[in-house]
C-alpha positions, 0 to 999 in steps of 0.5 A, a space after each residue: 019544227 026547226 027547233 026540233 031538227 036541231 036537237 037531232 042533229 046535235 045528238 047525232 053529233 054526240 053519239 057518233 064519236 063514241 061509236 067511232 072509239 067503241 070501234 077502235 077499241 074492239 078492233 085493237 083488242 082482236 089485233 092483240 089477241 091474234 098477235 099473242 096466238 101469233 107469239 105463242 106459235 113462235 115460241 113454239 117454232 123457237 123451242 122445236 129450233 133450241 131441241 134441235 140445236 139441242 139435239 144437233 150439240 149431243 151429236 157434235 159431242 158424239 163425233 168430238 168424242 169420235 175424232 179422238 181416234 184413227 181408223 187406218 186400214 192395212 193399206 194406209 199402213 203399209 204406205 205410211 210406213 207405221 210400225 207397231 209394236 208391244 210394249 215391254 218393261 226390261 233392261 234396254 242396252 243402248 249407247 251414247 254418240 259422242 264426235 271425237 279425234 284421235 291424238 298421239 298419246 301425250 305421255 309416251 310422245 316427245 318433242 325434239 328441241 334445241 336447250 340453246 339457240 343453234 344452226 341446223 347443219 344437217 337432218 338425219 331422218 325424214 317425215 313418217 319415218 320409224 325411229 327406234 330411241 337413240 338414233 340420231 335425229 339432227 346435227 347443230 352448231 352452237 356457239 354456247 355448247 362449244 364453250 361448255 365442251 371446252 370447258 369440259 375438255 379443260 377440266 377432264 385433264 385436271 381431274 383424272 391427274 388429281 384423282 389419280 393423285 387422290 385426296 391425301 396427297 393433294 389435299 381436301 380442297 383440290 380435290 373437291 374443287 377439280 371434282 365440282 369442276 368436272 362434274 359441273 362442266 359434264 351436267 352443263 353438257 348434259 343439259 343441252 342435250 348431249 349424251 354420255 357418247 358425245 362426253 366421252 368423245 371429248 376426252 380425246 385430244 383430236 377432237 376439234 369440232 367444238 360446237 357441233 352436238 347432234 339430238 337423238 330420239 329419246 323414245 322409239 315412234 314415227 316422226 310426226 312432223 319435221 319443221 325445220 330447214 338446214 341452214 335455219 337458225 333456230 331458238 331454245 325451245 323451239 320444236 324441230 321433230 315431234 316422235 310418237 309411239 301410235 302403238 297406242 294413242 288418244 281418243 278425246 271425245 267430246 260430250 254435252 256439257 248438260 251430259 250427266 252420264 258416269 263413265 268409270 275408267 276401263 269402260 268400253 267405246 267403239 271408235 270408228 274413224 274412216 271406215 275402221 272400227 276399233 274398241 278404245 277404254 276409257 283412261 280419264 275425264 277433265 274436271 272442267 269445260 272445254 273453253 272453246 267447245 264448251 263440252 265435257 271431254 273424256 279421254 280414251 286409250 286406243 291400242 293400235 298395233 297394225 298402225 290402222 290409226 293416225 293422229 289427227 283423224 277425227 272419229 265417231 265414238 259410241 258409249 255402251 250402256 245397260 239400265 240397272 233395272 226394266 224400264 218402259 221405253 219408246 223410240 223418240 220417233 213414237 212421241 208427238 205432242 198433242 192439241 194442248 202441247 202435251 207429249 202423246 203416244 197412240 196406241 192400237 186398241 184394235 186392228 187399224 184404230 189408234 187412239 192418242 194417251 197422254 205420257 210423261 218423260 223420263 230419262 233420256 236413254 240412247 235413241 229412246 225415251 222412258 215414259 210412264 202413261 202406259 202400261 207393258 202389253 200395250 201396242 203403240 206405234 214405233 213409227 208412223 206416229 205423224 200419219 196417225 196425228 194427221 188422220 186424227 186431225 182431219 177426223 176433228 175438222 167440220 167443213 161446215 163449221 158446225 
């Protein structure tokens, strides 16, 4: 009997463990099937999100493609101040700004300077004063020209008794030699700045202030400056009065020197110079750059008859030009540069909306700018063009980030 009871109890042991894993076997195959329903719900639930993101991306595109453009109602406009208008091929006049100054014309003026060194004794005009050619400017003393005029006076007397002589009676020899001698002593004078007056008043045996010589206007003008003292001792060179004629003077203006424009000589400028505007031509042009401004400078002739004009003044200078051939050309107030730094103009493709087209600049031509990009007929803002920017800008911007 006990023998019986044991065997029960061993096969009840047997068999128990492998109901037991029969068990876990079944109940992890139901737990993956259920996950893989579970998977397959989430893929589901996956895809439906990606068509949406999907979806969503179409419509970002749409209202990329949107913001691309600016719509500006009449009000908005006027605020901003656009200005719109047609765009038209043709000749364009339009003019170059230049600063310049006026100058005394350096080929009719005249410094007044002693050839030797003298004292000043007296003046004979004063600053601003008109002079007409001739007219005595200032009284010096030199020790050098009192020696020349005795020269002159020893010499006069020996030629006037050999010419009156003449050559067959005194001979080849003295007479050349008294005629060098007067000839020299008179060039001497002349040198130092006396004229035919003064010699002559040698020639007679009163005279006794030897040394004295006086400088006169060679041309007829204003005095300009007047930089001397009486009683100054003053040396060979040194200038004591500046004579201009300003009936015409100089305008150096004064041009980039990347300028590439031709000016031809008798071109026409407006010179405006403290509230007064006159027409200058032009007369020349350096060949090189001015060292110090380091720009082109292109010199004009001013007529100044009713004397409007003083040397010194500086001036405005506007140079008028025309295009050979119809160009297209907007103000530079209608280019900006786009998101990618390229150079944009907006055109009105309807009223109030605005779209950005890209153009390409040509040649510089006043206050304009040529571009190619755009075709005659289109309305493009002339003003206004940074508003537009802006309203394109903000049309362009998700708050959300999406």
């Amino acid at each position: 009997m006990k023998k019986a009871l044991i065997s029960v109890f061993a096969l009840t042991l047997l068999t128990a463990p492998l109901s037991f894993v029969q068990a876990e076997e079944d109940a992890h195959q139901e737990a993956g099937h259920d996950h893989a329903a579970s998977g397959d719900d989430h893929q589901e639930v996956t895809g439906e999100k990606g068509e949406h993101k999907e979806d969503h991306g179409e419509e970002g595109e749409h209202e990329e493609e949107k913001a691309t453009t600016a719509s500006i109602n009449a009000k908005q406009k006027e605020l901003a101040g656009i200005e719109v208008a047609t765009l038209e091929s043709k000749r364009v006049d339009y003019e170059i700004y230049a600063p310049g100054e006026l100058l005394t014309n350096g080929y009719t003026s005249y410094h007044v300077s002693p050839r030797v060194a003298s004292v000043v004794l007296r003046r004979h005009v004063e600053l601003g004063e008109h002079v007409t050619k001739g007219q005595p400017l200032v009284t010096l003393f030199s020790e050098t020209v009192a020696q020349a005029q005795a020269d002159y006076r020893k010499a006069f007397p020996e030629w006037k008794r050999i010419s009156g002589l003449g050559r067959s009676v005194v001979g080849d020899q003295r007479f050349n030699t008294a005629k060098a001698n007067i000839e020299a002593a008179r060039a001497t004078l002349l040198a130092y700045g006396l004229n035919d007056d003064d010699i002559g008043a040698l020639k007679a045996s009163g005279v006794d202030s030897l040394g004295e010589y006086m400088l006169r206007a060679r041309v007829d003008g204003a005095v300009l400056t007047d930089e001397f003292e009486q009683g100054q001792r003053v040396e060979a060179g040194q200038p004591l009065v500046t004579l201009a004629d300003e009936s015409e003077l100089w305008v150096e203006a004064h041009l980039p020197a990347s300028s590439d424009i031709v000016l031809e000589k008798g071109a026409e400028a407006e010179v405006r110079a403290a509230g007064r505007v006159g027409v200058a031509t032009v007369s020349q042009e350096a060949h090189t750059i001015d060292p110090v401004t380091r720009t082109r400078i292109v010199r004009l002739e001013l007529d100044n008859p009713e004397d409007r004009f003083h040397p010194g003044m500086f001036a405005d200078v506007y140079f008028r030009f025309k295009t050979s051939e119809p160009v297209l050309a907007v103000p530079e107030t209608a280019l900006m540069r786009g998101a990618d730094g390229d150079w944009t103009v907006y055109v009105e493709e309807a009223e109030g909306e605005y779209e950005p087209v890209e153009v390409e600049l040509g040649r510089s031509i006043g206050g304009l700018r040529e571009v190619s990009g755009l075709a005659a007929g289109q309305r493009v803002v002339l003003r206004g063009a940074f508003f537009v920017a802006s309203e394109i800008a903000k049309g362009g911007f998700d708050p959300h980030n999406h």
